[in-house]
Every structure is written in C-alpha cells, then in structure tokens.
C-alpha positions as CSV (number, residue, x, y, z in Angstrom):
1,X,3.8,18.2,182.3
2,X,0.1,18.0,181.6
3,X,-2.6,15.6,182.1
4,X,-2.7,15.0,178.5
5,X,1.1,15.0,177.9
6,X,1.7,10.8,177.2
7,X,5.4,11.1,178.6
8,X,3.7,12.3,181.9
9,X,1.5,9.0,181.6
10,X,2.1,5.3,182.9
11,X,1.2,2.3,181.0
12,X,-0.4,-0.7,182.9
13,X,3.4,-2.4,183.8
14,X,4.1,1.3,185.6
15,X,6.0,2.1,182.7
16,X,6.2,5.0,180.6
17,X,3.4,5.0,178.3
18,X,5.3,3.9,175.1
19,X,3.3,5.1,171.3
20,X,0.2,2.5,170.2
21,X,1.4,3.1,166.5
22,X,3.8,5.6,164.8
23,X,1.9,4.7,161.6
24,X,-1.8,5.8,162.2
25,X,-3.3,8.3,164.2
26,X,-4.6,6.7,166.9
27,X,-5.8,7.9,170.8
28,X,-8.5,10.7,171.3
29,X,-5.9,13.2,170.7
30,X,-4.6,11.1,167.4
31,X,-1.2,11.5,168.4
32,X,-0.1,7.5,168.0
33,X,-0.5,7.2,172.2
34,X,-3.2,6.0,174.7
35,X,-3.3,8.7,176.5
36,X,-6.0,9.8,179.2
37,X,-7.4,13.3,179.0
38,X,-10.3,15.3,180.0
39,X,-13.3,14.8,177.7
40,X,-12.7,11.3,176.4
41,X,-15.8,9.7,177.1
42,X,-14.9,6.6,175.6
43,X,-11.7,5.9,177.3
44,X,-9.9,5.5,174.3
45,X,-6.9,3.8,176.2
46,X,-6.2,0.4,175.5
47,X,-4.0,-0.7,172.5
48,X,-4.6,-3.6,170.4
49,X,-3.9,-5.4,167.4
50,X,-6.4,-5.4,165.2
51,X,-8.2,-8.6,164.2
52,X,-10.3,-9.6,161.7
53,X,-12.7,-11.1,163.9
54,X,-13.0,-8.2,166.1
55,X,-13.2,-5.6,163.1
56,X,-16.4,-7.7,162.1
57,X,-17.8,-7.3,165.2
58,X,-16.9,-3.7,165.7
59,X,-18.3,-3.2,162.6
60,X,-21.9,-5.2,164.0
61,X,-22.1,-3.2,167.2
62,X,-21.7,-0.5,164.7
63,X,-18.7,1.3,164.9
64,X,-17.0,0.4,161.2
65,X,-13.5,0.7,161.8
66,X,-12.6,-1.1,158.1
67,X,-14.3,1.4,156.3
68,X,-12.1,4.4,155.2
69,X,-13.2,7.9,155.6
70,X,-10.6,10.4,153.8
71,X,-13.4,13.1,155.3
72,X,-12.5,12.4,158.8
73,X,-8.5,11.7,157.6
74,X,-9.2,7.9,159.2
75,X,-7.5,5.2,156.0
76,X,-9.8,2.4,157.8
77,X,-8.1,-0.6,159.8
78,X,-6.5,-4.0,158.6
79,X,-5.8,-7.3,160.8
80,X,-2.4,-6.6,163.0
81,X,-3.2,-2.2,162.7
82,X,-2.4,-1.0,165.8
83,X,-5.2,0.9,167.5
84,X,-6.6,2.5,171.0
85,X,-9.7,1.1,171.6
86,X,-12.4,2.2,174.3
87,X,-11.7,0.0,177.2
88,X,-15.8,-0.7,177.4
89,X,-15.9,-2.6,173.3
90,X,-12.6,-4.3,174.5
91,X,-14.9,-5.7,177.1
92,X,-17.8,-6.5,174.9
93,X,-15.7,-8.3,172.8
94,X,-14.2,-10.1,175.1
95,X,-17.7,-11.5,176.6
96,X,-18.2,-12.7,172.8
97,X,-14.6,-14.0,172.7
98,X,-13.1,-11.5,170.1
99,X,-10.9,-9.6,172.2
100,X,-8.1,-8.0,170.2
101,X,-4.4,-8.9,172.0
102,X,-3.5,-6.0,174.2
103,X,-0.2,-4.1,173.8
104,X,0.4,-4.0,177.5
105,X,3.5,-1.0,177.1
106,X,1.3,0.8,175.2
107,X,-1.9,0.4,177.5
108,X,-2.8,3.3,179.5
109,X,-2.4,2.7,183.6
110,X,-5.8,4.0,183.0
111,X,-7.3,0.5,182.0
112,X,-6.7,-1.1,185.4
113,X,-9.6,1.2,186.9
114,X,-11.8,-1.3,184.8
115,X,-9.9,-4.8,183.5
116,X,-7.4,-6.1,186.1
117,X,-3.8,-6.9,184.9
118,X,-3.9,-10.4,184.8
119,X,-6.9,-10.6,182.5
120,X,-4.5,-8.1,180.5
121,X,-1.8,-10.2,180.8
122,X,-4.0,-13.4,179.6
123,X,-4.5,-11.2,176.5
124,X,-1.5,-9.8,176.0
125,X,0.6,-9.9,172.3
126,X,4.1,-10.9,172.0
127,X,6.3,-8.1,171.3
C-alpha cells in the first residue's frame, strides 16, 4: 500500500483511519479521508465539525470556507459539515477559542507530531 493509500494510514487512537465525510470531498486528495501525502503543505489532516463560529473566523483569516465555488467543484460548508482542516488554523483557532470538535477516528496519526492527544481528546465530538 502507498503512502497516500488512507487504509495504509492510522488515525490518532492507532486505528485505521476511518473517512472524514462520505458526503463532501474533503482531504488534499478529496477523497472523504485525512490522509497524509507528499506535497500537502497544509497538513490537511485533522477532521472537524464545522462550526459557525469557526467558519466566521476562517473566513477573517481569510480562507472562506461558506462561500461556494461551483468552479473549484467546492458547494461551501454549513455548521456540523464534516471537514479536514490544516492542523496549523485548528491551532489558531483554538488560541481564539473557536476550535471546531475533532473527529478523533477520522484524525490522521499525523496530528500528534503537532497537538498532543489529550488536548484532542479535550476537543473531541461525540460520535
């Protein structure tokens, strides 16, 4: 299996890294899954359930993830979407207390290089 192949992936329990959302296209690859491969600069690996609150403040650090754009095939996000998120604006919003809830079995192993678990854990959704 490849590096970029999700069932060859981990989430952050040691799990298999189970799909962020089998509705939207999510992940750098936009296959539904957090998964890690070369070229991702943005780490693209943590899934979370969209809030309103964080939405706003994506949109003010200006990365609009409400907006649709039918151009880039991307319908634009709601409150409770499913999404992977670059571990770094997961961070940012946490520091301004907006952090999305983190779908720890769909969380790339990926994310404890950067957030450790409890912290994920603290933030976690109910499934």
């Amino acid at each position: 299996m490849s590096q970029s192949d999700p069932d060859a992936q981990l989430n952050v329990l040691g799990e298999p890294l189970e799909p962020c959302s089998s509705t939207l296209s999510t992940g750098y690859q936009r296959d539904g899954h957090c998964t890690a491969v070369p070229g991702d600069r943005g780490q693209h690996h943590l899934c979370a359930v969209m809030t309103q609150d964080f939405l706003e403040f994506s949109r003010k650090q200006g990365n609009d993830l409400i907006t649709p754009r039918p151009e880039l095939d991307f319908p634009g996000l709601n409150p409770k979407d499913r999404w992977c998120l670059c571990v770094g604006r997961w961070l940012e919003a946490r520091e301004a207390d907006v952090a999305p809830p983190v779908v720890l079995e769909a969380t790339n192993e990926t994310v404890l290089e950067e957030i450790e678990l409890e912290t994920l854990k603290a933030h976690a959704v109910d499934v």
